[in-house]
N, CA, C and O of each residue as an XYZ file, in Angstrom:
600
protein
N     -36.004     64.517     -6.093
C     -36.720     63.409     -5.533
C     -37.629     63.914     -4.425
O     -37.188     64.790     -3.682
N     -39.156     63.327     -4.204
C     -39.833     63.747     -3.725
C     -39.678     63.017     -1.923
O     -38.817     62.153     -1.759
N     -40.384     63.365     -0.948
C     -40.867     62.849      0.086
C     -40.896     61.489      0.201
O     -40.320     60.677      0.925
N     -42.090     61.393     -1.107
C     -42.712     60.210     -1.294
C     -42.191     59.452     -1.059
O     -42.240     58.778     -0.030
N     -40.932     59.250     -2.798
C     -40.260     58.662     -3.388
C     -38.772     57.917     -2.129
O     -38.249     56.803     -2.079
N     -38.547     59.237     -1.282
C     -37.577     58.771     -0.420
C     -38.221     57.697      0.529
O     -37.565     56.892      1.191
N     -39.504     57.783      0.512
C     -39.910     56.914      1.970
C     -40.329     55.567      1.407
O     -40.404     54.713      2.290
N     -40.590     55.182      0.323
C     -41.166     54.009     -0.668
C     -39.760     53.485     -2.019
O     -39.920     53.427     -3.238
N     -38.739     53.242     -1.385
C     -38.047     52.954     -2.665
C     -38.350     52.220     -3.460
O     -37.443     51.751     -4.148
N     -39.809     51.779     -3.729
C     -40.660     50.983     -4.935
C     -41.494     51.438     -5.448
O     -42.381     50.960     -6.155
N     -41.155     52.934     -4.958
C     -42.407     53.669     -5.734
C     -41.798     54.225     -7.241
O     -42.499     54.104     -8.245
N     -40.972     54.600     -7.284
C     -40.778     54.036     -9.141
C     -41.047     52.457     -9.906
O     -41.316     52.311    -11.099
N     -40.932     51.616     -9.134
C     -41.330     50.252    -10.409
C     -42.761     50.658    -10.115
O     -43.544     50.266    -10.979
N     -43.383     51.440     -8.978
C     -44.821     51.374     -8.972
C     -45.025     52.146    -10.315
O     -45.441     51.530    -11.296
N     -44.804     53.186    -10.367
C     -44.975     54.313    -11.133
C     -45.108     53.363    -12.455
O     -46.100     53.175    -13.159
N     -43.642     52.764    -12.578
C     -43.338     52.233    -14.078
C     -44.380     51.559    -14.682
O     -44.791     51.801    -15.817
N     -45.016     50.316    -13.583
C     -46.026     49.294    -13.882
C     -47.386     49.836    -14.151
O     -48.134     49.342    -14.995
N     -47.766     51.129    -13.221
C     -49.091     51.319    -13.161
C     -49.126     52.251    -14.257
O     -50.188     52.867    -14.343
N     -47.954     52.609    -15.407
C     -48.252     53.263    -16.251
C     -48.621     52.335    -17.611
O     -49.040     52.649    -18.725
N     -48.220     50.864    -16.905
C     -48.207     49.973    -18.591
C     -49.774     49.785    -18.271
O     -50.365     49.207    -19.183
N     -50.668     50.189    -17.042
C     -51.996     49.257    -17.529
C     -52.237     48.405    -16.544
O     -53.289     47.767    -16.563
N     -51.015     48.186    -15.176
C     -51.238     46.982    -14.362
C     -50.677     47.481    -13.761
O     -49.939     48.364    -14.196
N     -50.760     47.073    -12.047
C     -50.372     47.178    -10.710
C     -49.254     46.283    -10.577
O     -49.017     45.255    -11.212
N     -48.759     46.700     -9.873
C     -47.100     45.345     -9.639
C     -47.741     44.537     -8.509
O     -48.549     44.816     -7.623
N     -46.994     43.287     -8.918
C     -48.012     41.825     -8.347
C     -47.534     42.108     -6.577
O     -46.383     42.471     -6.336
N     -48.075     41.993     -5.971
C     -47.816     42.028     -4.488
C     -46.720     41.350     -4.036
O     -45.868     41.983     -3.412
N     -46.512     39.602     -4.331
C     -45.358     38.848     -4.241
C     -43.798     39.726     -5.514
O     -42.884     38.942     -5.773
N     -43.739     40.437     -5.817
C     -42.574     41.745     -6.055
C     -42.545     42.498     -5.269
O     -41.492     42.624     -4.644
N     -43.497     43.197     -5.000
C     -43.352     44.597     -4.086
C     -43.716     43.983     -3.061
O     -44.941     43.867     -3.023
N     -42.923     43.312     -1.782
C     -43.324     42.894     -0.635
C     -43.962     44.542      0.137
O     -43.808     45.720     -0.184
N     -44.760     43.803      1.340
C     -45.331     45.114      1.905
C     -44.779     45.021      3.111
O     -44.554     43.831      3.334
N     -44.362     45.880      4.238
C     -44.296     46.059      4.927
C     -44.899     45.951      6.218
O     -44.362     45.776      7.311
N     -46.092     46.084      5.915
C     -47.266     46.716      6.976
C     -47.520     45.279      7.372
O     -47.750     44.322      6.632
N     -47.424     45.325      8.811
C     -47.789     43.790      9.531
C     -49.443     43.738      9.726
O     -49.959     42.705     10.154
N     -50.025     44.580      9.484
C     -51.665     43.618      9.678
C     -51.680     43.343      8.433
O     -52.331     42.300      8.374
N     -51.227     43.755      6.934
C     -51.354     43.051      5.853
C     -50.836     41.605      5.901
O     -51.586     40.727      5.474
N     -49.612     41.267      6.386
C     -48.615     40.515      6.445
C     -49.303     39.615      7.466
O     -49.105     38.400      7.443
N     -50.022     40.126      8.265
C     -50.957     38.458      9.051
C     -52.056     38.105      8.362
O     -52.359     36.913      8.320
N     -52.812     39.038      7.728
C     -53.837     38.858      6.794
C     -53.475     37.518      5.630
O     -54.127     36.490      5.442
N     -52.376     37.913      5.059
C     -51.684     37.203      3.840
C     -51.286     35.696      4.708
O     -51.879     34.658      4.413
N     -50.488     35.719      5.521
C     -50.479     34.508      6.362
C     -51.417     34.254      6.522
O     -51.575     33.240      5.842
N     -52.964     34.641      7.374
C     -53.981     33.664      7.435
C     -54.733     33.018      6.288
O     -55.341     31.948      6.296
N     -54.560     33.932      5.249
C     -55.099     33.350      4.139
C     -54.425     32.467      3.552
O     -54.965     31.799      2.671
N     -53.280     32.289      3.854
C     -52.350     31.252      3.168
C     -52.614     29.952      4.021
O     -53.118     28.970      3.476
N     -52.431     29.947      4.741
C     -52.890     28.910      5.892
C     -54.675     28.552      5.213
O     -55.165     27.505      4.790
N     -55.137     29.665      5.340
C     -56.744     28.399      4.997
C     -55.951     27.880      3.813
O     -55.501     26.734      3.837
N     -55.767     28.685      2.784
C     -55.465     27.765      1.541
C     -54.943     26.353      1.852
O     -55.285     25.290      1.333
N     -54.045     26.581      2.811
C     -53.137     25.261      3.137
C     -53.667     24.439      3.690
O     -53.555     23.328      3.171
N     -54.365     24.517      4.780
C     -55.760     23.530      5.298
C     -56.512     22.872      4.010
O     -56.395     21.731      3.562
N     -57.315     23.948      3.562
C     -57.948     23.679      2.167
C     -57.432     22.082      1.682
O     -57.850     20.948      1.916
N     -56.258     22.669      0.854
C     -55.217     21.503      0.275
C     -55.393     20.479      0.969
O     -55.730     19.389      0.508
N     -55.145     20.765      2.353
C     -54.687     19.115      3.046
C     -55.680     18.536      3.333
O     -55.640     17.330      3.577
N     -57.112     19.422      3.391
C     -58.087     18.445      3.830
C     -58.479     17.958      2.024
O     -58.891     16.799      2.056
N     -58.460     18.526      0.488
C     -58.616     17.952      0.008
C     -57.312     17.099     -0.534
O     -57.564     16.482     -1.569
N     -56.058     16.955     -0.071
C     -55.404     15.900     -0.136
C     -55.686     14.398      0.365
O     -55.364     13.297     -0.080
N     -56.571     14.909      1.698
C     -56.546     13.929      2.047
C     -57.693     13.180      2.032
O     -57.770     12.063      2.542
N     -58.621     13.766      1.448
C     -59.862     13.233      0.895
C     -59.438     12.595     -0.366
O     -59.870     11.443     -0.378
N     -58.872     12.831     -1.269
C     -58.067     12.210     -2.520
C     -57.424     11.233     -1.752
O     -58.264     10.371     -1.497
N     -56.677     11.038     -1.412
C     -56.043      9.721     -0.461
C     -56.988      8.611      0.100
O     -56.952      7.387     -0.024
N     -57.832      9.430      0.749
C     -58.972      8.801      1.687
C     -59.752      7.462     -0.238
O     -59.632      6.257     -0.459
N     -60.310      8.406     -0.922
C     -60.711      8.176     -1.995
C     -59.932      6.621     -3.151
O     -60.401      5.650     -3.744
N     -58.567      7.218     -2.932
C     -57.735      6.414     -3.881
C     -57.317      5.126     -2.743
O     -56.766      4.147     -3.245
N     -57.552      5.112     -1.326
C     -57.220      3.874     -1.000
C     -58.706      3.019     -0.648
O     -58.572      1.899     -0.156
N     -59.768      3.410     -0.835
C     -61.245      2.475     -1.315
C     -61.129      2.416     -2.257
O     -61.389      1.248     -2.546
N     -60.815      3.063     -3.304
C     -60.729      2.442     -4.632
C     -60.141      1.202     -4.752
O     -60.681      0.166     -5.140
N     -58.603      1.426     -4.270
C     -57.732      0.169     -4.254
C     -58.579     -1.048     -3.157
O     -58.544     -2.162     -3.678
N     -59.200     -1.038     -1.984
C     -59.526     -2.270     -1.598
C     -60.754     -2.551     -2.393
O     -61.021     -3.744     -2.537
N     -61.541     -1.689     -2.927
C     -62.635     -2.231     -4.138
C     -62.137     -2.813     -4.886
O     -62.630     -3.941     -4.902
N     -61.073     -2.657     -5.859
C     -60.620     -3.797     -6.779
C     -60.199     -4.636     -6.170
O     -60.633     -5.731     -6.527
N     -59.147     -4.673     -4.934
C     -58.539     -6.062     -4.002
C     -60.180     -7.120     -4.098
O     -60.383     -8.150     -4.741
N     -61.050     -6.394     -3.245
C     -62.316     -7.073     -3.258
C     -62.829     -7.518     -4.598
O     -62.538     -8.682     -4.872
N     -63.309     -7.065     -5.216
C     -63.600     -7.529     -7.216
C     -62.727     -8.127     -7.438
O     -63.230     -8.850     -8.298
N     -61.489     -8.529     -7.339
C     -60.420     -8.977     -7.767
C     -60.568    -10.714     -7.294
O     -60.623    -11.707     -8.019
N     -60.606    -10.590     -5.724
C     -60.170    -12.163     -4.722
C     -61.979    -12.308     -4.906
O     -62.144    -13.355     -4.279
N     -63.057    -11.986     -5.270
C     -64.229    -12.554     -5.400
C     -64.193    -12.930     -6.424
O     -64.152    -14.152     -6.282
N     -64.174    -12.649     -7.746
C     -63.684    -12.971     -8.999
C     -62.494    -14.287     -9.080
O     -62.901    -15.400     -9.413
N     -61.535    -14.151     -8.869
C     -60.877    -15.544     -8.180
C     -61.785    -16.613     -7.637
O     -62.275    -17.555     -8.260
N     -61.939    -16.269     -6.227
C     -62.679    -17.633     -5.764
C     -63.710    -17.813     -6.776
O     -63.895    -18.961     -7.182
N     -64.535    -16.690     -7.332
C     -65.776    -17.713     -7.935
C     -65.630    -18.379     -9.543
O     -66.527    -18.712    -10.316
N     -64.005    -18.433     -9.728
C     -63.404    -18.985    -10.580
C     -63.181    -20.402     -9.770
O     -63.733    -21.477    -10.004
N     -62.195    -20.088     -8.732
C     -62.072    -21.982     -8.263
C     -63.257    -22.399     -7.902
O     -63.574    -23.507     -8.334
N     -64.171    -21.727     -7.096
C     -65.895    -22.652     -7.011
C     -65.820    -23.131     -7.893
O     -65.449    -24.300     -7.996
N     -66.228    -22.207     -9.079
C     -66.863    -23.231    -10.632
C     -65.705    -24.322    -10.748
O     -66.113    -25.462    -10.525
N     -64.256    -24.210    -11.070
C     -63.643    -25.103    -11.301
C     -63.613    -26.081    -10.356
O     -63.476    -27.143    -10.964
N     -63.675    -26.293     -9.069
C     -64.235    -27.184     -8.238
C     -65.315    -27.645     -8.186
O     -65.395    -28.760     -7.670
N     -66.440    -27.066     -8.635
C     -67.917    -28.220     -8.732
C     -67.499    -29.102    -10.309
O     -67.587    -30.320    -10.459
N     -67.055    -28.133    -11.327
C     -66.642    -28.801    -12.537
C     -65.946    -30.024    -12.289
O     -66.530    -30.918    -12.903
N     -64.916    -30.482    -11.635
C     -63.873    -31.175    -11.152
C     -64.929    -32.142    -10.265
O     -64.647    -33.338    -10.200
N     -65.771    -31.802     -9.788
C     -66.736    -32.688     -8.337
C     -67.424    -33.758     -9.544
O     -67.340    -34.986     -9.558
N     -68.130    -32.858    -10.545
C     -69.676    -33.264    -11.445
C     -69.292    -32.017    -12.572
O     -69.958    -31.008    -12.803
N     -68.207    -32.367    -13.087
C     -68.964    -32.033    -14.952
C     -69.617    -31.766    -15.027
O     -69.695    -30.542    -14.922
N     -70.754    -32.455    -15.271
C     -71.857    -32.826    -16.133
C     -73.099    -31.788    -15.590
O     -73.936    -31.133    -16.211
N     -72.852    -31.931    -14.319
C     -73.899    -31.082    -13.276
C     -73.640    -29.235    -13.736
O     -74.385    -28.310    -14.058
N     -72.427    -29.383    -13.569
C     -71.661    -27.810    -13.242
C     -72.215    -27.063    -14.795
O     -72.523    -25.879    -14.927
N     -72.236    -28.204    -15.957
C     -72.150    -27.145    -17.412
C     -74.376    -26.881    -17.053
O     -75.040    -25.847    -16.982
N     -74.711    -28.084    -16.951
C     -75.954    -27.886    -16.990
C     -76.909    -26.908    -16.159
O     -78.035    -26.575    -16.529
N     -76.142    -26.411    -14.716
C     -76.722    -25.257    -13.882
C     -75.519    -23.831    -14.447
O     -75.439    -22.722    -13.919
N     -74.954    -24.191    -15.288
C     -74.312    -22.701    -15.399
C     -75.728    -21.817    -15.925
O     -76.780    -22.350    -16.277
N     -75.514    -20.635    -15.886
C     -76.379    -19.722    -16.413
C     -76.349    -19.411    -17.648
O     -75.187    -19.745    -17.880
N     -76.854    -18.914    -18.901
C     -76.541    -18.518    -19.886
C     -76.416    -17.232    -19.978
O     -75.962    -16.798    -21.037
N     -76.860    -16.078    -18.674
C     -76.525    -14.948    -18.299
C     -75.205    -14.903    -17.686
O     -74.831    -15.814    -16.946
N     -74.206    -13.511    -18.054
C     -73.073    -13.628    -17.183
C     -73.455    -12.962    -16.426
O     -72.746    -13.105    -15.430
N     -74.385    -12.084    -16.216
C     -74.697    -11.243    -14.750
C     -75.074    -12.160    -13.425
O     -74.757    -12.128    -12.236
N     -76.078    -13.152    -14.408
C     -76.562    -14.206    -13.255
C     -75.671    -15.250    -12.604
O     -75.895    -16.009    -11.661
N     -74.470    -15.059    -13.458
C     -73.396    -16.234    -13.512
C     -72.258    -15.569    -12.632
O     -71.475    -16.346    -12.085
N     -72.120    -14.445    -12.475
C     -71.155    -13.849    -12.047
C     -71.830    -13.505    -10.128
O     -71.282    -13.661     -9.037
N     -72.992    -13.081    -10.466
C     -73.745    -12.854     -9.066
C     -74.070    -14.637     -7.775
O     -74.210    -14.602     -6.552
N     -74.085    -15.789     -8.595
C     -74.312    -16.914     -8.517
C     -72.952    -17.667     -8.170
O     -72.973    -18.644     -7.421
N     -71.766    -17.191     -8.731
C     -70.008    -17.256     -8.467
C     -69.756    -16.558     -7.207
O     -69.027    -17.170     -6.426
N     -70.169    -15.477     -6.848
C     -69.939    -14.939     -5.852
C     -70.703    -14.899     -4.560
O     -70.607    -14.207     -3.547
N     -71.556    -15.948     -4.966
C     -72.262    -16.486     -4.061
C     -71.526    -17.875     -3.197
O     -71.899    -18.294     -2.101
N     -70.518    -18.363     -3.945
C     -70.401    -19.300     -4.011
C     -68.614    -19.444     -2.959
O     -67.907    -20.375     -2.573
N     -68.575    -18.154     -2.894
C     -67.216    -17.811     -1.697
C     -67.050    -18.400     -0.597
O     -65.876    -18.558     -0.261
N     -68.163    -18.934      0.356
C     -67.486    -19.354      1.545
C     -67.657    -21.087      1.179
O     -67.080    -22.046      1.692
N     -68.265    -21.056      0.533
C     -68.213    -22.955      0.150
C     -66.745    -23.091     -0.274
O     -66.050    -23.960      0.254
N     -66.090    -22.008     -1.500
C     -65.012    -22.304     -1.950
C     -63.236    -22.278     -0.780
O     -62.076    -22.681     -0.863
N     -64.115    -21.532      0.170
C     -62.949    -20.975      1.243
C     -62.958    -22.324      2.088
O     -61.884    -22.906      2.243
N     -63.991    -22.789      2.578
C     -63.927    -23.977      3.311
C     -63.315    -25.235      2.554
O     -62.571    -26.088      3.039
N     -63.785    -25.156      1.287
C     -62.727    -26.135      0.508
C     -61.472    -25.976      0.524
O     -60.806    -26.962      0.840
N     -60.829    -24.821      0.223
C     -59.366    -24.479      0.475
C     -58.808    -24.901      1.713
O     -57.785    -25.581      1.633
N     -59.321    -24.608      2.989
C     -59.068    -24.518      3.850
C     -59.114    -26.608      4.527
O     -58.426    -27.278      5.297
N     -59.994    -26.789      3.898
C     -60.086    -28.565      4.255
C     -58.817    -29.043      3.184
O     -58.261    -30.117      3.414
N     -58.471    -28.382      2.253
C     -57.009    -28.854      1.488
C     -56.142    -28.931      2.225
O     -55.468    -29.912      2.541
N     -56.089    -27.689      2.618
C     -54.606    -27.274      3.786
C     -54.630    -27.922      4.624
O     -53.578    -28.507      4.881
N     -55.893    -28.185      5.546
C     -55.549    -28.966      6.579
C     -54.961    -30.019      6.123
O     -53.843    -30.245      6.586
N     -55.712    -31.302      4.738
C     -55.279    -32.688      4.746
C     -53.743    -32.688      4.010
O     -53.148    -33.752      3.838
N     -53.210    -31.483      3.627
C     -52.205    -31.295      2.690
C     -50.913    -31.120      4.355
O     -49.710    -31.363      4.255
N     -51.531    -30.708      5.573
C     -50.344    -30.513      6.345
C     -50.754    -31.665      7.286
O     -49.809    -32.037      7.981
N     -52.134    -32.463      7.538
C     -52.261    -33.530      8.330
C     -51.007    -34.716      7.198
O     -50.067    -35.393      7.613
N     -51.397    -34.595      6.081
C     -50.555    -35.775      5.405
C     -48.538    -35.860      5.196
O     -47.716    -36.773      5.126
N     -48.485    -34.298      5.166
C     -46.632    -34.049      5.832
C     -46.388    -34.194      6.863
O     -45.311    -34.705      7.170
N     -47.234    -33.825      7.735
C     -47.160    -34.420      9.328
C     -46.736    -36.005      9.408
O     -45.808    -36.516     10.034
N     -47.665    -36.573      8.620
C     -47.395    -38.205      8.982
C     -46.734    -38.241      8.228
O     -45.646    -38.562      8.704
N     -46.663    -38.070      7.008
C     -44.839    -37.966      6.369
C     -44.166    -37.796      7.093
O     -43.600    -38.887      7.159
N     -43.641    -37.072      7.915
C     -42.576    -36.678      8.606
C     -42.686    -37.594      9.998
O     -41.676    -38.226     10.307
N     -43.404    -37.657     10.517
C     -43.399    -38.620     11.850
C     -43.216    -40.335     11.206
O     -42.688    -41.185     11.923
N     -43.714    -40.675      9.808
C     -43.002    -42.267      9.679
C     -42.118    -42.245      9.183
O     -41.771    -43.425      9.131
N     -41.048    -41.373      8.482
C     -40.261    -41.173      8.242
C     -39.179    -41.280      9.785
O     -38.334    -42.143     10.026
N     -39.501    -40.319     10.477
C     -38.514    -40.220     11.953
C     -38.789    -41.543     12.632
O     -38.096    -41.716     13.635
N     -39.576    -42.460     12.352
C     -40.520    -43.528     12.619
C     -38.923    -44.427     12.269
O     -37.952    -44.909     12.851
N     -39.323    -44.285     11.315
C     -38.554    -45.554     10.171
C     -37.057    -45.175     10.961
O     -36.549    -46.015     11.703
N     -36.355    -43.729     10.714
C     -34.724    -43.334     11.146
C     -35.073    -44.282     12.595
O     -34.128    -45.070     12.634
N     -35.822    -44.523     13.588
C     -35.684    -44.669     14.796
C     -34.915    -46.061     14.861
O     -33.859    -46.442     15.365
N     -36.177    -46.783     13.940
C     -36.241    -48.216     13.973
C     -35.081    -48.382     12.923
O     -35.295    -49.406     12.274
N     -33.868    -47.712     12.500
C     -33.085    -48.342     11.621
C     -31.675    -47.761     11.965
O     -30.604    -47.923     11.380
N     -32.112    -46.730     13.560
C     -31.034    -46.841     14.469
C     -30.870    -47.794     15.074
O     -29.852    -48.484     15.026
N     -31.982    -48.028     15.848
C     -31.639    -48.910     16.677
C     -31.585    -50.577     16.271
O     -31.333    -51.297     17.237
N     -31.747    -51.133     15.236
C     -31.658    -52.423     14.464
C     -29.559    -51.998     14.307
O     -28.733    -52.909     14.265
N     -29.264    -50.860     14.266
C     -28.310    -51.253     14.211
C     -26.994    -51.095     15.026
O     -25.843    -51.193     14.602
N     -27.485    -50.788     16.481
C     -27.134    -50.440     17.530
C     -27.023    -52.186     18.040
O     -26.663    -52.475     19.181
């Protein structure tokens, strides 16, 4: 056994590999030598930056996607109840201004969002002004049918 051989105990699989045609992969034959070994760390690290900044551009990416459809989705809705609310107002009106384009019909629906939101919103109110007074002639009535029998 040579010098060599005593000071590199990987210098036979070296031997073995570099006789088939190929070098032995670096992650087998770890190296020793620490400026290689920070080299390999810094490069692993950009890689790893790399990744995370395009992880997180993929992330960044896939959650506008998702509020783009939320958005296409609740505009598409309301300019479903618009139409079914002018339909419901005037029939007759609603078939005769529809468009015979759906581009124009769909752009003309979504026009039609904050009219439909203020309608919703004048529901709710008269839908909780009218349980309100439900509930107060009701406690109305318990008062007056305590005390009738007091």
């Amino acid at each position: 056994m040579s010098d060599n051989q005593a000071q590199d105990p990987l210098n036979f699989m070296r031997n073995m590999w570099g006789k088939m045609g190929f070098t032995l992969p670096g992650m087998v034959a770890p190296t020793f030598d620490l400026e290689e070994l920070d080299k390999r760390i810094k490069d692993m690290k950009a890689v790893e930056g790399w990744l995370r900044m395009n992880l997180s551009m993929l992330q960044m990416t896939i959650q506008g996607l998702e509020m783009q459809r939320t958005t296409v989705s609740t505009v598409q809705t309301m300019s479903k109840l618009a139409v079914d609310a002018a339909k419901s107002i005037n029939p007759a009106a609603a078939e005769e201004a529809a468009p015979a384009d759906p581009a124009q019909s769909a752009f003309s629906e979504a026009a039609m969002w904050p009219w439909q939101m203020m309608q919703q919103m004048r529901e709710q109110m008269q839908q909780t002004a009218d349980a309100a007074a439900q509930a107060n002639a009701e406690s109305k009535a318990e008062e007056l049918s305590g005390s009738r029998k007091k």
